[in-house]
DRENDO-642958 format. One record per residue (C-alpha): residue number from 0; residue in one letter; x, y, z. Coordinates in nm, 4 decimals, always signed. Layout:
% DRENDO-642958
SITE  num  residu        px        py        pz
SITE  NUM       A         X         Y         Z
...
This chain:
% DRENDO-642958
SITE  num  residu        px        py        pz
SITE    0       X   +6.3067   +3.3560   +3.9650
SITE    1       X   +6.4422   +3.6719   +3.8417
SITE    2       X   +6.5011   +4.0287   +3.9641
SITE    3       X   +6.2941   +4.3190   +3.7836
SITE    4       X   +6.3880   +4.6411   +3.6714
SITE    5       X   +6.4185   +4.8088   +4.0097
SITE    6       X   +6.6405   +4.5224   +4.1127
SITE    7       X   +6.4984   +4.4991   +4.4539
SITE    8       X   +6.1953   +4.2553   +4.3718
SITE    9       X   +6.1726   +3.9044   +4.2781
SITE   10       X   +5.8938   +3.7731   +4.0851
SITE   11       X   +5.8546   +3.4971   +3.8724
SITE   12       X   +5.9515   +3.4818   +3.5085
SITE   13       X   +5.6539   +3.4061   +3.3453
SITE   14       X   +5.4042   +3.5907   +3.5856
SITE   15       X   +5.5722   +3.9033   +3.5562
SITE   16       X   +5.6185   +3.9159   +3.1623
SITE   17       X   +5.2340   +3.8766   +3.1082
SITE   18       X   +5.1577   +4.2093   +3.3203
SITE   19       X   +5.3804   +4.4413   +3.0477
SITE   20       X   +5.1986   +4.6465   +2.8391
SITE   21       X   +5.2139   +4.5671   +2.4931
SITE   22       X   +5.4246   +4.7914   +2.2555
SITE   23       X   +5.2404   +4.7108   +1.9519
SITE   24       X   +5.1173   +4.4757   +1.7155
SITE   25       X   +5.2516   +4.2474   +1.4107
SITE   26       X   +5.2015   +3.9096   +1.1920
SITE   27       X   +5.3586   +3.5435   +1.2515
SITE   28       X   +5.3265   +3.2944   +1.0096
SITE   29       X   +5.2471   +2.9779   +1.1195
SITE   30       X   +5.3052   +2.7143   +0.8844
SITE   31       X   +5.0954   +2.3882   +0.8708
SITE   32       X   +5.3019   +2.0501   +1.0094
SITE   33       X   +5.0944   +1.7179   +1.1045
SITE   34       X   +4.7798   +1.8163   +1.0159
SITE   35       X   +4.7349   +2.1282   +1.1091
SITE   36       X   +4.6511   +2.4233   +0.8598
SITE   37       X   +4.8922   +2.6775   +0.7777
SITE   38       X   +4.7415   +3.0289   +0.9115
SITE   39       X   +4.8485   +3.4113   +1.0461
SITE   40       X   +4.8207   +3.5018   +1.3828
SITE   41       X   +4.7864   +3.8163   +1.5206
SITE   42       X   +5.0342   +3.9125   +1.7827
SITE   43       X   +5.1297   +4.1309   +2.0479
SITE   44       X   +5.5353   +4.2577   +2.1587
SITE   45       X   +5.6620   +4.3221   +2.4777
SITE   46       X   +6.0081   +4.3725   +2.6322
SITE   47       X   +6.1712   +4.4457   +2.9523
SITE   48       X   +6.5285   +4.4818   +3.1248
SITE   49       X   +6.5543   +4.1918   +3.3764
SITE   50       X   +6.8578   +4.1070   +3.6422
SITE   51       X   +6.9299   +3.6721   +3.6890
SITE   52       X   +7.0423   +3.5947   +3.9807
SITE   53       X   +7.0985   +3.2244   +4.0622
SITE   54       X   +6.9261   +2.9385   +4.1302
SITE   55       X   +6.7355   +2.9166   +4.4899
SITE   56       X   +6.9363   +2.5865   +4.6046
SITE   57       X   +7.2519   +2.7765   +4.4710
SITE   58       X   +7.5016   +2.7600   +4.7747
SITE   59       X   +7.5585   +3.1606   +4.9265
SITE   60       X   +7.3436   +3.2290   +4.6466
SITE   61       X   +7.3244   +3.6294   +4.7633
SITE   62       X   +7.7398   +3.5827   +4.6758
SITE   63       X   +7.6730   +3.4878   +4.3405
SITE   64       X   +7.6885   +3.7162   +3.9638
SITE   65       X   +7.3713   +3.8231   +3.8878
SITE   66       X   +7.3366   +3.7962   +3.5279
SITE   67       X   +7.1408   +4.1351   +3.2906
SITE   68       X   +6.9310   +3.9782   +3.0696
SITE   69       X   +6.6097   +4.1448   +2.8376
SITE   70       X   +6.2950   +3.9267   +2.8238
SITE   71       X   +6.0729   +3.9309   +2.5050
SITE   72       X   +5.7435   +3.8143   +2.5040
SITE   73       X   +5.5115   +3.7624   +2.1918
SITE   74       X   +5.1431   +3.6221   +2.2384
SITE   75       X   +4.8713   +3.5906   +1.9945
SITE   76       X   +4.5454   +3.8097   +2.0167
SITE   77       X   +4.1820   +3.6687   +1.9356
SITE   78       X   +4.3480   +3.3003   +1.8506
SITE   79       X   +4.0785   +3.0889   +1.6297
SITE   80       X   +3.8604   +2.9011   +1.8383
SITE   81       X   +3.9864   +2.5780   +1.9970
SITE   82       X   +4.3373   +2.6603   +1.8940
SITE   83       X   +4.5747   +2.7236   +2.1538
SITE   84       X   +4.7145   +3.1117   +2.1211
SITE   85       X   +5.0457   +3.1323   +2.0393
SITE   86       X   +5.2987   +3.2514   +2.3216
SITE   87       X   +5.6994   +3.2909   +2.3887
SITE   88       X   +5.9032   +3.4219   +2.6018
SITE   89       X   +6.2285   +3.4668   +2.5091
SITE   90       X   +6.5367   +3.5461   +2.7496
SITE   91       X   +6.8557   +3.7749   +2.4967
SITE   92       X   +7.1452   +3.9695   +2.6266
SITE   93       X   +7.1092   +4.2505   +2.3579
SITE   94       X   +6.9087   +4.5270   +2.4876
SITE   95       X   +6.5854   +4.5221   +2.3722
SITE   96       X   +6.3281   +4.8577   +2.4222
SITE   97       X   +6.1618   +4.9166   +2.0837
SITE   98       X   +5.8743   +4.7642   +1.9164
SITE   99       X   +6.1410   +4.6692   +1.5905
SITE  100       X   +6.3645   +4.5582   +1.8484
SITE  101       X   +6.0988   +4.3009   +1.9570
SITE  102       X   +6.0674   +4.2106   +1.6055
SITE  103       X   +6.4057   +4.1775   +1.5124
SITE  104       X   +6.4871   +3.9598   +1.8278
SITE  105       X   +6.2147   +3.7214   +1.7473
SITE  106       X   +6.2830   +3.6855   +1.3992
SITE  107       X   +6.6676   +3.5952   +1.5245
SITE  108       X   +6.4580   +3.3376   +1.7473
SITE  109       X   +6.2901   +3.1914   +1.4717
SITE  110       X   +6.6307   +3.0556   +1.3351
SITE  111       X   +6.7405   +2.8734   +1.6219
SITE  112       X   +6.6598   +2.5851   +1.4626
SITE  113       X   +6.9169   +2.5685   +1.1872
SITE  114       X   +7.1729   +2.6003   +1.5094
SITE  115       X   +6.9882   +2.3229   +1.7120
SITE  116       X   +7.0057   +2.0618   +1.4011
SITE  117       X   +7.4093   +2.1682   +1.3419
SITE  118       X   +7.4897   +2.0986   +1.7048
SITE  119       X   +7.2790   +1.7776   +1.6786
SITE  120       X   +7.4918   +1.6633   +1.3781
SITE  121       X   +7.7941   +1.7668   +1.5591
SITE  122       X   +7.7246   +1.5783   +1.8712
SITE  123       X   +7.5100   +1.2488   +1.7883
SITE  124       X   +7.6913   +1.2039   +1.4739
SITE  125       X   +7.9996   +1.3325   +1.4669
SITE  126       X   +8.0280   +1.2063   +1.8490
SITE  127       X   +8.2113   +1.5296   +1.9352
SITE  128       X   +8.1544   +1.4496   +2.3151
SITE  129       X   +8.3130   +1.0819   +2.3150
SITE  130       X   +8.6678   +1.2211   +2.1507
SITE  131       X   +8.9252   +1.1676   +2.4031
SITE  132       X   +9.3136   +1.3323   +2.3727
SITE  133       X   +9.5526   +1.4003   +2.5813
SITE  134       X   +9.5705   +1.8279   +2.5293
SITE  135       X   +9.3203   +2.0390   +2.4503
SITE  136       X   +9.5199   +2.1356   +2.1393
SITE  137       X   +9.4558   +1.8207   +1.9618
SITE  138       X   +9.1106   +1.7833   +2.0662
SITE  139       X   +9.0311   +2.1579   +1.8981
SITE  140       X   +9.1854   +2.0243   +1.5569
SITE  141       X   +8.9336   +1.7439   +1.5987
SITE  142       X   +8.6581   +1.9544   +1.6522
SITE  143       X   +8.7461   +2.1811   +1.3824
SITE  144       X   +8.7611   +1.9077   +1.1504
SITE  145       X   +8.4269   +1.7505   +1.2873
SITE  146       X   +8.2704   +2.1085   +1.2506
SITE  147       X   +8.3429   +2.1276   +0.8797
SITE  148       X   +8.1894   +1.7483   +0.8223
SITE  149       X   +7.9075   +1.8665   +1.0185
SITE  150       X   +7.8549   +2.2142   +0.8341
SITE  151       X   +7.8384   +1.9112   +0.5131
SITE  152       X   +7.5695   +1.6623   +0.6435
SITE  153       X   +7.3780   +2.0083   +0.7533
SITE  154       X   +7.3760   +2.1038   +0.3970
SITE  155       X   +7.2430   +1.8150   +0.2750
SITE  156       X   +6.9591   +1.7738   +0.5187
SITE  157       X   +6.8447   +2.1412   +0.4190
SITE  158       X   +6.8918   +2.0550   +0.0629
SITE  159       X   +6.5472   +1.8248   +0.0975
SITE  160       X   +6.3436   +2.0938   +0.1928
SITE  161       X   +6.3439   +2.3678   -0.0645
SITE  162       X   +6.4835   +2.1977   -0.3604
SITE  163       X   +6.4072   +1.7886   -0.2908
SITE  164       X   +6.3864   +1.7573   -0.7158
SITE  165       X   +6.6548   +1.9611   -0.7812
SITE  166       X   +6.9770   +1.7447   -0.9862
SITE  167       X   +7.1890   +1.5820   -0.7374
SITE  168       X   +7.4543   +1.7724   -0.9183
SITE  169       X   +7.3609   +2.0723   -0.7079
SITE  170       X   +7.4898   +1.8686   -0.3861
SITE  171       X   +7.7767   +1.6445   -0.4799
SITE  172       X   +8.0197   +1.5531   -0.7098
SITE  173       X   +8.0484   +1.3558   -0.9881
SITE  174       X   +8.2506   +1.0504   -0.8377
SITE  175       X   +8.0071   +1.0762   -0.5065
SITE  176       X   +7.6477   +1.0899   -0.7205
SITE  177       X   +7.8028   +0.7789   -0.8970
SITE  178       X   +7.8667   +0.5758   -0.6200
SITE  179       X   +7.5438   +0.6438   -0.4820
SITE  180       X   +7.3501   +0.5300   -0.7880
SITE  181       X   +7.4788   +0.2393   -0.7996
SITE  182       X   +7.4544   +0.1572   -0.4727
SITE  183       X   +7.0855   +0.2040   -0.5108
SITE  184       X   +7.1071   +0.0844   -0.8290
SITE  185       X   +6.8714   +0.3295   -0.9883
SITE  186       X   +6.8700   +0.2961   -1.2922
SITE  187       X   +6.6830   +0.6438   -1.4163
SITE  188       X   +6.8334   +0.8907   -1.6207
SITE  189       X   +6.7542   +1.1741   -1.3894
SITE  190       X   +6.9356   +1.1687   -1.0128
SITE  191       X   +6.7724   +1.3915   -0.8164
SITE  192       X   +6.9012   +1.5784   -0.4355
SITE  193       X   +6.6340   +1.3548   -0.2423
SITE  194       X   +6.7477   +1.1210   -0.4846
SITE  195       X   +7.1266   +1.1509   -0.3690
SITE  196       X   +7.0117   +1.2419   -0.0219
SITE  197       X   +6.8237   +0.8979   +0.0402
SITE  198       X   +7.1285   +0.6971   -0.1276
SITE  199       X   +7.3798   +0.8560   +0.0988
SITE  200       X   +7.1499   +0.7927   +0.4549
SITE  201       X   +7.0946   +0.4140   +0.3130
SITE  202       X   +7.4763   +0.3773   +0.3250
SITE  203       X   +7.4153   +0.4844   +0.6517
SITE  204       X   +7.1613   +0.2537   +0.8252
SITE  205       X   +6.8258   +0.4391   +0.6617
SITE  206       X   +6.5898   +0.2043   +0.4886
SITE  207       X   +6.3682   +0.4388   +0.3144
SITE  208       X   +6.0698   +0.3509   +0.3656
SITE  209       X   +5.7417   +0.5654   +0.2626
SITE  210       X   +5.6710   +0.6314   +0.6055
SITE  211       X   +5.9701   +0.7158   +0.7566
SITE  212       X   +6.0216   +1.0459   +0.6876
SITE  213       X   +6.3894   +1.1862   +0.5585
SITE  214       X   +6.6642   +1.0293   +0.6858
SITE  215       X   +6.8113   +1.1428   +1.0897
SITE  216       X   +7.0901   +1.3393   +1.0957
SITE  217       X   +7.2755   +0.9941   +1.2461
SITE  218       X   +7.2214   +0.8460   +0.9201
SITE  219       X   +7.3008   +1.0555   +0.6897
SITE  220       X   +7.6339   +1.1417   +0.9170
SITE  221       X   +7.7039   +0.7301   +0.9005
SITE  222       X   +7.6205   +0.7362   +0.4921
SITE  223       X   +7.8351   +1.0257   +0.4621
SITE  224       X   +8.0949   +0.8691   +0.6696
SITE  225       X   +8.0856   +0.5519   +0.4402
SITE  226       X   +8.0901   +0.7634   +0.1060
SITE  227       X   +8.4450   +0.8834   +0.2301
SITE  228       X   +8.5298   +0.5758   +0.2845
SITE  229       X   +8.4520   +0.3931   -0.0495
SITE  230       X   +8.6019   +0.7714   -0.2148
SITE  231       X   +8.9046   +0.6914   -0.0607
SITE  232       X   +8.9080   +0.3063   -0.1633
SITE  233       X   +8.8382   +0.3994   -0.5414
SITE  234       X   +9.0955   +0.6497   -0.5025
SITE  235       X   +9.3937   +0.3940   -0.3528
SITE  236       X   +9.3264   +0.1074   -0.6011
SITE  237       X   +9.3320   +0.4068   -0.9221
SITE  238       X   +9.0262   +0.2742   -1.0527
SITE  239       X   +8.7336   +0.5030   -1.1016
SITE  240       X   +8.4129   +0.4760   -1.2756
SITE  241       X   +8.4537   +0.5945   -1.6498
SITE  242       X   +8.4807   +0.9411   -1.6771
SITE  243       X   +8.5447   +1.0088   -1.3323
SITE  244       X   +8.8432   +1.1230   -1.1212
SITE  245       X   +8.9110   +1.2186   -0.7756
């Protein structure tokens, strides 16, 4: 439930988007995943000033903030046949009145994901919500640390996607590509990112396999974790593979 822009009406989210008018048209891209072809839709923009009030089982819920909110939608127009159109409805606190406000706001949607797969990282590998201390000034050292680790494994995972063939060199060091090699024991002369990538997530638990995919985020975080680890050994006995250093 939410409160329109006369703030003396209730109406239901979804119901009341679809009556807006539209405020012009524009292009998504919809690439092609499991199957299904890559294509263009055609879409529509719309965007209203809306007032959240709280939940309905919300105790003396008339007593509670109200929240000001603008609602985007986006739908597709004259979808291909026996495709589902495409819709959203997204909920942003930055006002939003303009047809290239719309646009911009959507786009910003569209990212999301990069922020959904860091705070995966950060909480099912790094295990940010099973730290326990005593003040919440150590715990936010902990979490700053974890943050940077996490910003790492992130980097990785994106590395597979636009540059999987790239040299591993782009990625890691030296000392880490090394260890990783011969872990694998790959004996090519090329090392590649998906190469290094692959290597790392086996140290953690992946095995690799053609049809699994690229490695989970809770892989590579445990292969990661384990690279450190075996770092840090070569590093305390003072023995390093030739021609490498810390």
């Amino acid at each position: 439930m939410f409160t329109t822009a006369e703030q003396d009406q209730e109406a239901r989210l979804f119901e009341y988007v679809r009556t807006l008018p539209s405020l012009g048209n524009d292009e998504v891209d919809i690439p092609g995943r499991g199957g299904r072809p890559a294509r263009t839709a055609r879409v529509q923009l719309a965007c209203v000033p809306v007032w959240i009030p709280a939940p309905l089982e919300t105790p003396q819920r008339r007593s509670q903030p109200v929240i000001a909110a603008w609602v985007v939608r986006v739908w597709e127009v004259d979808a291909p046949a026996g495709v589902e159109p495409l819709e959203g409805v997204l909920l942003c606190s930055l006002p939003t009145r303009t047809l290239q406000e719309a646009k911009e706001r959507r786009d910003g949607y569209s990212c999301r994901w990069m922020v959904e797969v860091y705070h995966q990282i950060a909480k099912s590998g790094c295990s940010e919500e099973k730290r326990r201390f005593e003040t919440a000034e150590a715990m936010g050292v902990c979490l700053a640390i974890l943050s940077v680790v996490a910003v790492r494994v992130f980097q990785l995972r994106c590395a597979l996607e636009p540059q999987p063939n790239a040299p591993a060199t782009q990625v890691a060091s030296a000392a880490e590509i090394e260890l990783v090699r011969r872990f694998v024991k790959h004996r090519g002369r090329s090392f590649s990112v998906r190469d290094f990538v692959g290597g790392m997530a086996r140290l953690g638990g992946f095995l690799g396999r053609k049809h699994h995919g690229d490695p989970a985020v809770r892989t590579l975080w445990g292969g990661y974790q384990r690279l450190q680890d075996m770092l840090f050994g070569f590093d305390l006995h003072g023995s390093w593979p030739p021609g490498q250093s810390w």
